[in-house]
Backbone bond lengths (Angstrom), bond angles and torsions (degrees), N, CA, C in turn:
res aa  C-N    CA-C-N  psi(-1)  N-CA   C-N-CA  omega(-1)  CA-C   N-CA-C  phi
1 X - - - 1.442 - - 1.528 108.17 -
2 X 1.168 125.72 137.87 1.247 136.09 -151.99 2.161 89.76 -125.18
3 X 1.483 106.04 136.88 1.405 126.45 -164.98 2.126 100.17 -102.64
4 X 0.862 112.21 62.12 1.577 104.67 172.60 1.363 107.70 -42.80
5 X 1.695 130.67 109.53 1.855 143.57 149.87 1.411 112.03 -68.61
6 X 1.300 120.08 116.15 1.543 122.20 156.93 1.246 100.32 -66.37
7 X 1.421 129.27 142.15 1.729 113.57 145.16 1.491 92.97 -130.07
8 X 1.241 108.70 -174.83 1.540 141.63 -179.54 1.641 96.43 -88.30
9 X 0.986 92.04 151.93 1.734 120.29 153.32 1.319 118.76 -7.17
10 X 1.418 106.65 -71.65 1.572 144.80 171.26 1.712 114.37 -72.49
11 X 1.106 118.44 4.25 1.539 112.39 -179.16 1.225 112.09 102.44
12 X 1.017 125.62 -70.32 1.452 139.18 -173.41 1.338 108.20 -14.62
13 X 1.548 109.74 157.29 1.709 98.95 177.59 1.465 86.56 -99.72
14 X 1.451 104.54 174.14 1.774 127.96 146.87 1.135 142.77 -92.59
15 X 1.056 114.56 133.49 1.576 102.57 -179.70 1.746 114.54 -125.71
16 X 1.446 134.19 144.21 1.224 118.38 -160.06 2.005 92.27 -143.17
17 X 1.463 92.37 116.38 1.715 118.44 -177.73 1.319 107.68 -99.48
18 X 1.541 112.15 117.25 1.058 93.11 157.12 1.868 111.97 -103.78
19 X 1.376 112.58 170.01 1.436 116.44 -177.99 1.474 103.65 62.64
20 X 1.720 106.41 63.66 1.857 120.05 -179.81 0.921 93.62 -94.26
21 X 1.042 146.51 8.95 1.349 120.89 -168.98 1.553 113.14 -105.06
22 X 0.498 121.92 -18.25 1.835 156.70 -174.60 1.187 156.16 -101.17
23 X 1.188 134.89 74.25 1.660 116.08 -178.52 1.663 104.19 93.24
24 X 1.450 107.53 -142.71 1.267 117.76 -179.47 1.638 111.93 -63.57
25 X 1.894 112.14 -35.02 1.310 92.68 175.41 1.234 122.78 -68.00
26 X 1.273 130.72 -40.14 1.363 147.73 -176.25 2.029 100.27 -53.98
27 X 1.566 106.97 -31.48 1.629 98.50 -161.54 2.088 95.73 -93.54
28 X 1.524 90.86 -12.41 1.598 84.10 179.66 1.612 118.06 -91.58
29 X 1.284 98.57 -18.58 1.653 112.66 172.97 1.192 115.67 -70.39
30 X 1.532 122.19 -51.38 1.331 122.73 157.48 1.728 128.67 -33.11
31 X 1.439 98.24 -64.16 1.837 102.68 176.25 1.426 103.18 -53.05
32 X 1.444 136.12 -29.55 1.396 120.15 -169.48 1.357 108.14 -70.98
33 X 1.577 92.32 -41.56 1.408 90.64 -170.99 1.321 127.78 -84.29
34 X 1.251 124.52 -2.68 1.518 123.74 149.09 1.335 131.34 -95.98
35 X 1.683 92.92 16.85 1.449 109.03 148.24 1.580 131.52 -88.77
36 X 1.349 97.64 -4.96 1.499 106.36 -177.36 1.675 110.76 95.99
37 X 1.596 127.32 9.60 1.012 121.77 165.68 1.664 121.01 -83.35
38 X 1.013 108.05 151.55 1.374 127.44 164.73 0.995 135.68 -90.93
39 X 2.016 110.04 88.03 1.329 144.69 -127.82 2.147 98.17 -102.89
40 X 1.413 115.71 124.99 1.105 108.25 167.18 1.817 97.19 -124.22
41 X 1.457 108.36 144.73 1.588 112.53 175.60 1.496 110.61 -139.06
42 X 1.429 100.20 141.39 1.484 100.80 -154.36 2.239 89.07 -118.29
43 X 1.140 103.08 147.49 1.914 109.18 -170.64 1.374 89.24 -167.06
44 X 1.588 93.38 158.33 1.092 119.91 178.76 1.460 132.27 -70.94
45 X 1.463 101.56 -58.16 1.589 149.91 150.30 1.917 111.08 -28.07
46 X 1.036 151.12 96.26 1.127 161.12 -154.68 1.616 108.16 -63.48
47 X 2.000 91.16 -75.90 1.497 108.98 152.30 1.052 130.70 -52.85
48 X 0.834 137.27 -33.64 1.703 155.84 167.81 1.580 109.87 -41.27
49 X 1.734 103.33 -70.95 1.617 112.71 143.58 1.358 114.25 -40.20
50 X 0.802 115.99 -72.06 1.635 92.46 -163.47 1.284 143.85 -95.68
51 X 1.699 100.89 18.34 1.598 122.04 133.70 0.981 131.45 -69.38
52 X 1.724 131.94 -11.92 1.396 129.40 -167.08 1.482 113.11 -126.74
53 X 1.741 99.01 -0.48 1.157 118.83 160.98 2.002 110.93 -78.20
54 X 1.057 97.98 -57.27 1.442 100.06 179.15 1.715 105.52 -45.62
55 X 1.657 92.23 -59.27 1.873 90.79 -165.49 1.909 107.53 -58.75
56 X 0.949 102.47 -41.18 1.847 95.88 171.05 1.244 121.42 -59.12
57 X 1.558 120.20 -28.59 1.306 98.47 165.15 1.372 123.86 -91.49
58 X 1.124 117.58 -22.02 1.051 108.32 161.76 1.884 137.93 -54.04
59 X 1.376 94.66 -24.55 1.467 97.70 159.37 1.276 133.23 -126.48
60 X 1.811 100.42 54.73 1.215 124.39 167.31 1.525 103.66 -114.98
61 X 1.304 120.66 -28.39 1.161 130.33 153.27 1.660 100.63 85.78
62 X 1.574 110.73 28.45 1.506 101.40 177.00 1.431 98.45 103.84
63 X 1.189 137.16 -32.71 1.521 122.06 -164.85 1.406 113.44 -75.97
64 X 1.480 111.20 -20.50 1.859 106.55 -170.86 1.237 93.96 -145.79
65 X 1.869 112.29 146.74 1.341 106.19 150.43 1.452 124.55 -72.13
66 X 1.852 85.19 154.57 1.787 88.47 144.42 1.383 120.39 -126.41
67 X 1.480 109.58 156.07 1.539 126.41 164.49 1.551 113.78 -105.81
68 X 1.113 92.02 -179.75 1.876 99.54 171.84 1.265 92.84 -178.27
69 X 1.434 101.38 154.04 1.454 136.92 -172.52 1.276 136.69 -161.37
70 X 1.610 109.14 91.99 0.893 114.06 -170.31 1.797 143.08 -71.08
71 X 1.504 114.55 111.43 2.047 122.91 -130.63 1.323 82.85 -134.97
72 X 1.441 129.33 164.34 1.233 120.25 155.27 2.187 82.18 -118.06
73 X 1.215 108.01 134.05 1.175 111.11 -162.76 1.695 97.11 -114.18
């Protein structure tokens, strides 16, 4: 079985959460992203997004983006 990697531009892998905003998604989006991944999180909630967008990058500290997109998935 063969593992298909998205990465970025820059190498980096991706990783894509849904329900970031929150809880375990919000605490697993974080670790990526101060791992240097390049974090996308998908919510329902607008604001919701784009409070947990701020706080992830902020503790990625520059190494990865984030996106968000708001889906009901």
């Amino acid at each position: 079985m063969s593992r298909n990697k998205i990465q970025g531009t820059d190498g980096a892998p991706v990783v894509l959460i849904t329900g970031g905003t929150s809880g375990i998604g919000l605490a697993t989006a974080t670790l990526f992203a101060e791992q240097g991944y390049h974090v996308a999180i998908c919510a329902r909630n607008q604001e919701r997004l784009t409070m947990a967008i701020e706080k992830i990058s902020q503790a990625s500290g520059g190494r990865g983006e984030v996106v968000g997109f708001q889906r009901d998935m």
